[in-house]
C-alpha positions in Angstrom: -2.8 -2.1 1.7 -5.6 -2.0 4.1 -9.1 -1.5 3.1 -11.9 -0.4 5.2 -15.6 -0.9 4.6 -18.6 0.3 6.4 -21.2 -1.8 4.3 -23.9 -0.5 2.1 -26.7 0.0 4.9 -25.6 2.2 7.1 -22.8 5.1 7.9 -20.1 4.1 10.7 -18.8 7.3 11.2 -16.6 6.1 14.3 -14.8 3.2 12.5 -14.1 5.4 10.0 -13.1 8.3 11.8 -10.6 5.2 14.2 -8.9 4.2 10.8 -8.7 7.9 9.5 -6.4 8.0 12.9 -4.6 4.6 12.6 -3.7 5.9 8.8 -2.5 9.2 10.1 0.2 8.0 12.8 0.6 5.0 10.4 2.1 7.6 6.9 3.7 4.1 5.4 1.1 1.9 4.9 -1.5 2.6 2.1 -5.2 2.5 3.5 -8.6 2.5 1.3 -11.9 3.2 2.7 -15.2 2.7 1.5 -16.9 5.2 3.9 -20.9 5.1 2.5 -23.3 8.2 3.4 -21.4 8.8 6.6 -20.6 12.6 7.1 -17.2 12.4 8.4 -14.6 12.7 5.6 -11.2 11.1 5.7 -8.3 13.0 5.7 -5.2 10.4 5.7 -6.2 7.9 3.2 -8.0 7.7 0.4 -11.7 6.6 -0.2 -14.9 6.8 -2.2 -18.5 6.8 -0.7 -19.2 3.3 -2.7 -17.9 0.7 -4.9 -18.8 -1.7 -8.2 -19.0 -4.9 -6.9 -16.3 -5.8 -9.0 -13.7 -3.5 -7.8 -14.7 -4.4 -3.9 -14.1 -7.3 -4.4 -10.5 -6.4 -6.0 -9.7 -4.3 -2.8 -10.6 -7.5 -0.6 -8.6 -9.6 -2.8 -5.5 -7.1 -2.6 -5.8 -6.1 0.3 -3.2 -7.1 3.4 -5.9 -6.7 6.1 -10.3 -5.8 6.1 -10.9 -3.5 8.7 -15.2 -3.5 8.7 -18.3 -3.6 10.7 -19.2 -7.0 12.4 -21.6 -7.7 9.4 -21.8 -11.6 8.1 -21.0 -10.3 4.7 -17.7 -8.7 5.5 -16.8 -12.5 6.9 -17.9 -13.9 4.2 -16.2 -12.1 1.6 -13.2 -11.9 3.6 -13.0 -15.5 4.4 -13.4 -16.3 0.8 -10.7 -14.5 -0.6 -8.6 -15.4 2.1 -7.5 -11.8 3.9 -7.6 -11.3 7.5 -10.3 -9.1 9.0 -10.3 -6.8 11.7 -14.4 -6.1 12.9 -15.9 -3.6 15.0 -19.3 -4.0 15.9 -21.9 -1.4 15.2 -23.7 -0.7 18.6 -27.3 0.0 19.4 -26.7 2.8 22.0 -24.3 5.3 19.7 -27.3 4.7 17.0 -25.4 3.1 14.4 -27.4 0.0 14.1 -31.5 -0.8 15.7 -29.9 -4.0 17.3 -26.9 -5.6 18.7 -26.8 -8.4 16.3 -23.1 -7.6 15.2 -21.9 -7.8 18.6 -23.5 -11.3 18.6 -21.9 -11.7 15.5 -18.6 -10.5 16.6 -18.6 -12.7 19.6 -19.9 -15.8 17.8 -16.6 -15.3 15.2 -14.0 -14.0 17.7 -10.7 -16.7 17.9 -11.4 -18.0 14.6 -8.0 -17.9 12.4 -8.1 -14.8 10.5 -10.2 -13.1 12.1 -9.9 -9.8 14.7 -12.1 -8.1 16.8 -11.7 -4.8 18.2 -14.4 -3.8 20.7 -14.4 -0.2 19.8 -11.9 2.5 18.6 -9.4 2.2 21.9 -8.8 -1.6 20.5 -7.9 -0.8 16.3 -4.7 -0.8 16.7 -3.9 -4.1 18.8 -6.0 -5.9 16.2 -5.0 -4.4 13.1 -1.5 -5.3 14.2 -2.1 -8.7 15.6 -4.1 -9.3 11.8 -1.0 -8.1 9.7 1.6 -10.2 12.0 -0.6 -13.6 11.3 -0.3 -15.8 7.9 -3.7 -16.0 6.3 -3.6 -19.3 4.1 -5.6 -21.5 2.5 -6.2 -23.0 6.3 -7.2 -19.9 8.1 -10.6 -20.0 6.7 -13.5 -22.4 6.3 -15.8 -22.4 3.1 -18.5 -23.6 5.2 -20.6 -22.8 8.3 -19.7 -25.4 11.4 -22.0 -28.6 11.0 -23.8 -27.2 14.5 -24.7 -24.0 12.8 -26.0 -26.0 10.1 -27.9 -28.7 12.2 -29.6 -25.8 14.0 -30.9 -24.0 11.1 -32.0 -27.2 8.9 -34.1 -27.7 12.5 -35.2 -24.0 12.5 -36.8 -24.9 8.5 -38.2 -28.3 9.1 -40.2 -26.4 12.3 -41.3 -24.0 9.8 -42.4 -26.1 7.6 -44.7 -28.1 9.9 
């Protein structure tokens, strides 16, 4: 099963409408989609508008491949139970986001094991395919942030404490 998730902030209409497409010429694989207050309604797999945290985090758990947004919780939650994920970053100029922060977050994540980044719509399918062809296992992920990321911010506090 794949499951999709647009977050809890914001609608992402176009990754939803992408995987609406990808579950249409794709009949044998089971997709779920969390699809928030977006206004475009899925037609070839199922989905609800929101979910008990509880039972996200049993569709991450069981769940073959994340397709989401480029949002540092969908890593997170991903990389914790272990399940590939496929993100598409939320950009500026379509008006799905004020900034560009989740293509910086894209980039910053893109090449690390498990993970899958498709630019935009045109790129879904080569990533969603190239996430359910790798072996996410216990060494695909990292509990914690690199020791550079780290260093940074524990120098970001300290100056902010001064």
């Amino acid at each position: 099963m794949i499951f999709v998730t647009v977050g809890t902030v914001m609608p992402f209409d176009r990754l939803i409408i992408a995987l609406d497409e990808w579950a249409a010429a794709h009949p044998g694989t089971a997709v779920f989609a969390q699809i928030g207050s977006g206004t475009y309604l899925p037609k070839s797999m199922e989905w609800d508008r929101s979910l008990a945290p509880s039972l996200f985090r049993e569709k991450v758990e069981a769940a073959e491949v994340v397709v989401a947004h480029a949002g540092i919780g969908s890593y997170l939650t991903s990389a914790g139970a272990r399940t590939p994920l496929v993100m598409m970053p939320r950009r500026k100029a379509l008006g799905e986001h004020t900034t560009d922060h989740q293509l910086a977050t894209a980039n910053w994540l893109r090449g690390r094991e498990g993970i899958f980044v498709a630019e935009d719509e045109t790129g879904i399918e080569q990533a969603i395919s190239e996430a359910m062809d790798s072996v996410a296992g216990p060494d695909q992920f990292s509990d914690h942030a690199p020791e550079a990321f780290v260093n940074r911010l524990n120098a970001y506090i300290r100056g902010r404490e001064a």
